[in-house]
Residue frames relative to the residue before (quaternion, step in Angstrom):
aa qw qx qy qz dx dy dz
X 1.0000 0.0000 0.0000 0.0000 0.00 0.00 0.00
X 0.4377 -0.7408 0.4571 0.2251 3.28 -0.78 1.08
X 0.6383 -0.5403 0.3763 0.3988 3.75 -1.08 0.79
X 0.7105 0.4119 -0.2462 0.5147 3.95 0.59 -0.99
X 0.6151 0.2573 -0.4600 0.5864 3.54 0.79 0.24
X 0.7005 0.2522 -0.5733 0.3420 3.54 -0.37 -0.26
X 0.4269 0.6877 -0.4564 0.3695 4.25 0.95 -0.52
X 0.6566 0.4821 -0.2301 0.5325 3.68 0.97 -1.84
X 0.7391 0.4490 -0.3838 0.3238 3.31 0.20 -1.55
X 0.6602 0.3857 -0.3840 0.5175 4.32 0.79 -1.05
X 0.6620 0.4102 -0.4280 0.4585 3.72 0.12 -0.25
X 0.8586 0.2245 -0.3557 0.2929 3.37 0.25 0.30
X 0.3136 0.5956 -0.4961 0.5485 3.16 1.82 0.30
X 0.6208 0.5405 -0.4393 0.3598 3.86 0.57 -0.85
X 0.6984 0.4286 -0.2171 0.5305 3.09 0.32 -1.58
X 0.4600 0.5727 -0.5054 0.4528 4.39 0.57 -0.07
X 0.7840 0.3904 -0.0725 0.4772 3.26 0.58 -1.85
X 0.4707 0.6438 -0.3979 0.4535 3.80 0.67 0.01
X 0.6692 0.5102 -0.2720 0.4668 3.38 1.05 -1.13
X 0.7819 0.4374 -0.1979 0.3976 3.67 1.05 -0.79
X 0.7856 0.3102 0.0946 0.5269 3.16 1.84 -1.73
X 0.2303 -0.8339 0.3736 0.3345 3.51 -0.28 -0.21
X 0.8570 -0.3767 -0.1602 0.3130 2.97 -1.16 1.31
X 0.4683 0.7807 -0.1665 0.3787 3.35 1.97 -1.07
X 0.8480 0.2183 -0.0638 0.4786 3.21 1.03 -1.44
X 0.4859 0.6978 -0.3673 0.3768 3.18 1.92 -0.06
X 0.4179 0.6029 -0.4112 0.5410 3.46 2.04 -1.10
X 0.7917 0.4505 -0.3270 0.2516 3.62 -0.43 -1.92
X 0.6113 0.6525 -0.2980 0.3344 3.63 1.33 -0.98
X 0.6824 0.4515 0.0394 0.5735 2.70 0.98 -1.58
X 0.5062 0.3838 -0.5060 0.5834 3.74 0.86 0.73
X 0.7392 0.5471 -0.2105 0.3316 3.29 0.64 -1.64
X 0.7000 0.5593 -0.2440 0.3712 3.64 1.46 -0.76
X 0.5646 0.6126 -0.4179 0.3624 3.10 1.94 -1.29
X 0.6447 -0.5299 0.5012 0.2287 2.86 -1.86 0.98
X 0.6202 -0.5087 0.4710 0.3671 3.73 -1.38 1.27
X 0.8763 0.1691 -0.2945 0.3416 3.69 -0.36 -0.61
X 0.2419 0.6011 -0.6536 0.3912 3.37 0.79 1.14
X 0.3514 -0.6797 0.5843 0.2704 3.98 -0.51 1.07
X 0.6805 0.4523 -0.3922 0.4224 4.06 0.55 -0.37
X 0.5489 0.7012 -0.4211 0.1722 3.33 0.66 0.03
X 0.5829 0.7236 -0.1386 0.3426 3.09 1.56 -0.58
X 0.6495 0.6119 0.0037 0.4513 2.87 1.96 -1.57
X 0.7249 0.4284 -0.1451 0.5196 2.83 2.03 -1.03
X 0.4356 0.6288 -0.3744 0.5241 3.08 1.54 -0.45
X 0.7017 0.5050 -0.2668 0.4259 3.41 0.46 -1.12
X 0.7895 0.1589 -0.0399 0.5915 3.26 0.42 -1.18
X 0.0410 0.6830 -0.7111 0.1615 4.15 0.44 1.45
X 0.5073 0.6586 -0.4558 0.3180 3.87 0.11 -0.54
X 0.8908 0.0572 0.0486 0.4481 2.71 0.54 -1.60
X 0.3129 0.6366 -0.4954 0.5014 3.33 1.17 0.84
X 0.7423 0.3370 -0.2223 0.5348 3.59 0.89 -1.43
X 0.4898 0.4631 -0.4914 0.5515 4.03 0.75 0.52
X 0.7595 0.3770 -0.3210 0.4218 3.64 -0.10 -1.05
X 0.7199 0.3285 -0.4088 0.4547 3.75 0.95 -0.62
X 0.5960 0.4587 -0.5266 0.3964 3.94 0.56 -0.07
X 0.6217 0.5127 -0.4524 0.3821 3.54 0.63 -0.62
X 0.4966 0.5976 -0.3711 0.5085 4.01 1.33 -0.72
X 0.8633 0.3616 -0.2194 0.2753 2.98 0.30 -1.13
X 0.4654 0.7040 -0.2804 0.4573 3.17 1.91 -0.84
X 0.6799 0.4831 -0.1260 0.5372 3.51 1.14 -1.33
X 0.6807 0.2936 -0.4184 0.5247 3.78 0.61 -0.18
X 0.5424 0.4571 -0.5488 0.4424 3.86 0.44 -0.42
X 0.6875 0.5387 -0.3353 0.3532 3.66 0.30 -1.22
X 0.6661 0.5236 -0.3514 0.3983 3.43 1.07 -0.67
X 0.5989 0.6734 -0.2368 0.3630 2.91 1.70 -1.57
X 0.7722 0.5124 -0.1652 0.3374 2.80 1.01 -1.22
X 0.6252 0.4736 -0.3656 0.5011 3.76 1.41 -0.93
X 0.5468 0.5872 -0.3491 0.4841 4.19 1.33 -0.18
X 0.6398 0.4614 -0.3707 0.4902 3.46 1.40 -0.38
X 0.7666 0.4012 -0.2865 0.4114 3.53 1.12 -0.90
X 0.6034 0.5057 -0.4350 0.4370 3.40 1.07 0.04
X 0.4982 0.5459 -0.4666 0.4859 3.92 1.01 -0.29
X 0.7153 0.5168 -0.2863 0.3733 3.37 0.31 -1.37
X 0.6524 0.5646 -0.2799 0.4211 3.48 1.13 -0.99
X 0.6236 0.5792 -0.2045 0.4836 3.33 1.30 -1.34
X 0.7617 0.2214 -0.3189 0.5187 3.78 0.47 -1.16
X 0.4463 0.4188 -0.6767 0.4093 4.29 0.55 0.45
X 0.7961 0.3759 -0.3782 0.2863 3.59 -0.17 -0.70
X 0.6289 0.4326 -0.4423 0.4709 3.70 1.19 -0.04
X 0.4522 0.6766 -0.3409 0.4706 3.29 1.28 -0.06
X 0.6218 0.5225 -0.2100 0.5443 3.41 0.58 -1.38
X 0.8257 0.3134 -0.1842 0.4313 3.66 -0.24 -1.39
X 0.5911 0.4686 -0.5088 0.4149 3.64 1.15 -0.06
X 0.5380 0.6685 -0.2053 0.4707 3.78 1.61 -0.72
X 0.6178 0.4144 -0.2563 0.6172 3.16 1.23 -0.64
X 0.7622 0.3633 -0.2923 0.4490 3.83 0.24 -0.45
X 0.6942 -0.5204 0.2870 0.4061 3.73 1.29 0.42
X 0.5704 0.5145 -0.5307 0.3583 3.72 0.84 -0.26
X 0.5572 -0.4667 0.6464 0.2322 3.40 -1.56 0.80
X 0.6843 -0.3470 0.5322 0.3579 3.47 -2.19 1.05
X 0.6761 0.5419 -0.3617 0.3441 3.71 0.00 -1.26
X 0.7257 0.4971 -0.1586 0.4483 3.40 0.37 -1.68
X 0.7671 0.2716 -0.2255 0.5356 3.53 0.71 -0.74
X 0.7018 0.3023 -0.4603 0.4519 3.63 0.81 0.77
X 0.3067 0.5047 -0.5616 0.5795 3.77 1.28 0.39
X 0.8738 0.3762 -0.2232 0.2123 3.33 -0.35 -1.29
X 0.7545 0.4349 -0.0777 0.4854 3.42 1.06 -1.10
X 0.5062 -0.7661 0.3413 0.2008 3.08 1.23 -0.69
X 0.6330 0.5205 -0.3392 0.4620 3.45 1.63 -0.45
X 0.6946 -0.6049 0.2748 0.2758 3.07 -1.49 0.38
X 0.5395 -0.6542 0.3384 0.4080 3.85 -0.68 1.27
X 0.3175 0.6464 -0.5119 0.4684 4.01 1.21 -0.62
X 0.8622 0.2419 -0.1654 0.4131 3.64 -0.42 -1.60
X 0.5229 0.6257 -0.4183 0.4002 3.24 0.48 -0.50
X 0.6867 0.6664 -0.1399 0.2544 3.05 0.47 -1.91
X 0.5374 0.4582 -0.0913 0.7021 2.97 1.29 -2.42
X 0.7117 0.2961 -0.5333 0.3483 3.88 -0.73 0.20
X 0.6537 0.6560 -0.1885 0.3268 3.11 0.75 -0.87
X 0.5310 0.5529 -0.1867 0.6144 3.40 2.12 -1.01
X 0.6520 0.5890 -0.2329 0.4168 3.33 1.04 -1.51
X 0.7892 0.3994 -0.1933 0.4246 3.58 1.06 -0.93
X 0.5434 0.4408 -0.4476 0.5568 3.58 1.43 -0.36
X 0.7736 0.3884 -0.3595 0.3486 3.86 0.21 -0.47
X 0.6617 0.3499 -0.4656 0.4722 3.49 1.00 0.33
X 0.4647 0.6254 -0.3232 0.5371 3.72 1.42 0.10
X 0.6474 0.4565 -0.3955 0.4648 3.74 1.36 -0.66
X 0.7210 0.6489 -0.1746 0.1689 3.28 1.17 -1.22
């Protein structure tokens, strides 16, 4: 068995088991499932401790990434939002056009007449 398949084959048994377990037991599962003539299986068996540290800290670190890419979109389309509101387009016009959802739109739009009342 080639090294990139057995590499593919635990990363995605992980990310299988993630959906059910969290990350901890997705590692142990997904050691325990890998097929016998995978030649890494041993190594990991042996060394599960720290296989299941290094892969929560991975994983800890891609959500975080995931997660600072979610707040910077979100940040980005309020303010194209905002300045399209400011230049006169209507909730409508900037969700025909842009594409985002009238919910957010909507809520910015609320957000800006009530600090505009104040």
């Amino acid at each position: 068995m080639s090294k990139e398949h057995t590499d593919s084959w635990f990363v995605e048994e992980v990310r299988k088991n993630c959906k059910t377990m969290d990350i901890g037991l997705a590692v142990d599962k997904a050691i325990s499932d890998m097929p016998e003539d995978f030649e890494i299986k041993k190594f990991l068996m042996e060394h599960r401790a720290e296989v299941k540290n290094m892969s929560i800290t991975e994983y800890d670190e891609a959500k975080t990434i995931e997660l600072f890419q979610k707040e910077a979109r979100d940040h980005r389309d309020r303010e194209k939002i905002t300045d399209m509101l400011r230049r006169g387009k209507t909730v409508e016009e900037i969700v025909e056009f842009c594409g985002y959802p009238y919910d957010q739109v909507k809520e910015i739009e609320e957000s800006l007449l009530a600090t505009a009342r104040k």
